[in-house]
C-alpha positions as CSV (number, residue, x, y, z in Angstrom):
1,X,-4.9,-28.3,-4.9
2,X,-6.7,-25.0,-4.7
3,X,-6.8,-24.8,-0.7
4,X,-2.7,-25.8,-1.0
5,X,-2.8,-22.7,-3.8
6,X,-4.6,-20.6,-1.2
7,X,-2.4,-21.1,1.6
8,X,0.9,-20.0,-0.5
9,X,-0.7,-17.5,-1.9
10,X,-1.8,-16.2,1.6
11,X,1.7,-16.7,3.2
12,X,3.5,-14.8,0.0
13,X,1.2,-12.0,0.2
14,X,1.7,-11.9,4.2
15,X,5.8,-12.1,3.7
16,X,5.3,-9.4,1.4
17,X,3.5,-6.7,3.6
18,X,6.0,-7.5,6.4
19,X,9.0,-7.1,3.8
20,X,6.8,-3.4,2.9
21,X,7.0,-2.0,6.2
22,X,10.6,-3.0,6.7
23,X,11.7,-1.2,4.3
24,X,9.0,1.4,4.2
25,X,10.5,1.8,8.1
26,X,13.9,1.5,7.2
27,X,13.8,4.6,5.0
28,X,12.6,6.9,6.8
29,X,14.8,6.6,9.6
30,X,17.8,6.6,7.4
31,X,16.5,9.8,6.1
32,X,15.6,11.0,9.5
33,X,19.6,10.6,10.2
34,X,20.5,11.9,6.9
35,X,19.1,14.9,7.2
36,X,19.9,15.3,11.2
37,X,23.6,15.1,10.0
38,X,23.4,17.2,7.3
39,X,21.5,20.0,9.1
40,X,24.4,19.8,12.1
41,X,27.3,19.7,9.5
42,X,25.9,23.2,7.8
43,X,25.2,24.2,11.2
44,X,29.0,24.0,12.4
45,X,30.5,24.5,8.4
46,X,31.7,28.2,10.1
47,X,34.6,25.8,12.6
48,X,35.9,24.6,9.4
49,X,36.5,27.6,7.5
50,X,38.3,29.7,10.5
């Protein structure tokens, strides 16, 4: 029972870190593309108000 235990456990805890860096991954480059867009629509904000 314990070894059967141990195995779950092991796989959870392994689902979990990949899960982590997913999402840890998945953020950043949405805020990497956030912010690009961002900077490029103050940059060109002057087109818009001539």
């Amino acid at each position: 029972m314990n070894e059967r235990l141990y195995k779950t456990m092991s796989r959870v805890g392994g689902g979990n870190v990949a899960i982590g860096i997913i999402v840890l991954v998945t953020g950043i480059v949405s805020g990497t593309i956030l912010i690009v867009s961002g900077a490029k629509l103050l940059k060109r904000r002057y087109e818009i108000l001539i």
